[in-house]
C-alpha positions as CSV (number, residue, x, y, z in Angstrom):
1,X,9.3,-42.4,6.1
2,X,7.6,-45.0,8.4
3,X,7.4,-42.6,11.5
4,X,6.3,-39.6,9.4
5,X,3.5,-42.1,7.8
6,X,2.3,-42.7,11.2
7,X,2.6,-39.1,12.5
8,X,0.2,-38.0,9.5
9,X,-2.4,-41.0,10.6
10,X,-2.0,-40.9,14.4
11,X,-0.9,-44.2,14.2
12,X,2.2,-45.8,16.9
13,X,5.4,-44.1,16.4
14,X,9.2,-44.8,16.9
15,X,10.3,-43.5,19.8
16,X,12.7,-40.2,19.6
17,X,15.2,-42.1,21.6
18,X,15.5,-44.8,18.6
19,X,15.8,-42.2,16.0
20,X,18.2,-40.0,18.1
21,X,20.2,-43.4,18.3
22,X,20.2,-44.3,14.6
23,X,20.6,-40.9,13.8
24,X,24.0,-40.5,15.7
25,X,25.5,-44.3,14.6
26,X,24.3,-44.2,10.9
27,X,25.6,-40.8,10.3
28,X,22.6,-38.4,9.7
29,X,22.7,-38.6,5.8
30,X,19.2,-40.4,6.1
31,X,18.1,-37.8,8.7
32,X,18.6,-34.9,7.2
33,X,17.3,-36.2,4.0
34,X,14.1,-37.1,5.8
35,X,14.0,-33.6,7.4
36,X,14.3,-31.5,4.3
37,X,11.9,-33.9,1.8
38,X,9.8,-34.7,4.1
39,X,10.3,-31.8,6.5
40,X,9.8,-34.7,9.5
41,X,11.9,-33.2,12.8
42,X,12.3,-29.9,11.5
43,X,11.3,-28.3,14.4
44,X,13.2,-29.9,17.3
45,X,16.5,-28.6,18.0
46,X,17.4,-31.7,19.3
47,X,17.3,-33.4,16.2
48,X,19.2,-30.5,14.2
49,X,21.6,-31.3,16.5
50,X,21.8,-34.6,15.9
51,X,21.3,-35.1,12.5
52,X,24.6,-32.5,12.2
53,X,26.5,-34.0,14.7
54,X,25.4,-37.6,12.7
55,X,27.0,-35.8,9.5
56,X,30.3,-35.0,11.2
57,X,30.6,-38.6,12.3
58,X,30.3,-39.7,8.7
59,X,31.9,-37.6,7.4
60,X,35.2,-38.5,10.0
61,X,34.5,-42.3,8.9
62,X,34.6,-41.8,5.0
63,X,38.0,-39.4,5.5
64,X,39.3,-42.4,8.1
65,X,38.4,-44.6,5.3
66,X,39.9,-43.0,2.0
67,X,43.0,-41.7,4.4
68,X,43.6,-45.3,5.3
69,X,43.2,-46.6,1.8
70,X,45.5,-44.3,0.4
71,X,48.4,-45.0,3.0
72,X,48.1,-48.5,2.8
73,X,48.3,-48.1,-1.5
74,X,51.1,-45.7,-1.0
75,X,52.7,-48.6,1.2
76,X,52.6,-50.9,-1.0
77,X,54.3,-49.4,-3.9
78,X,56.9,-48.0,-1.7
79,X,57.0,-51.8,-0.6
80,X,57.0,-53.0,-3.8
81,X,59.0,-50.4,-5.5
C-alpha cells in the first residue's frame, strides 16, 4: 500500500529490487493481493513472475510444515502405542 500511495502522489518509492526481494522470501500472498485490489504491478511481467513463483514457495513451506507435523504426530503414537 505504501509504494502505490507514493506512486499516485509522485512521492519516493521502494525500489523494485526490495519488493522483488520481499516478494520472493515472504511468499507472494501479500503481492498478489496488492496486485489484484490495488492493481499495483500489474503490468510488469517481472512481478507476475515473482509474485507466482512467491506463491509456490509458500505454498512448499505450509505442505513442509503440515507434512512434518503430521509425521512427527504419527510418531509419537506409534512411539507411544
Amino acid at each position: 500500500m505504501i509504494d502505490k500511495r507514493r506512486a499516485v502522489k509522485n512521492g519516493r518509492r521502494i525500489s523494485e529490487r526490495t519488493l522483488a526481494f520481499f516478494t520472493l522470501i515472504c511468499g507472494g500472498i501479500g503481492a498478489l493481493l496488492g496486485m489484484c485490489l490495488l492493481r499495483h504491478k500489474t503490468k510488469k511481467m517481472k512481478f507476475r513472475v515473482l509474485t507466482a513463483l512467491g506463491l509456490i514457495v509458500a505454498l512448499i513451506a505450509v505442505i513442509y510444515v503440515v507434512h512434518c507435523h503430521t509425521l512427527d504426530s504419527i510418531y509419537s503414537r506409534l512411539v507411544a502405542g
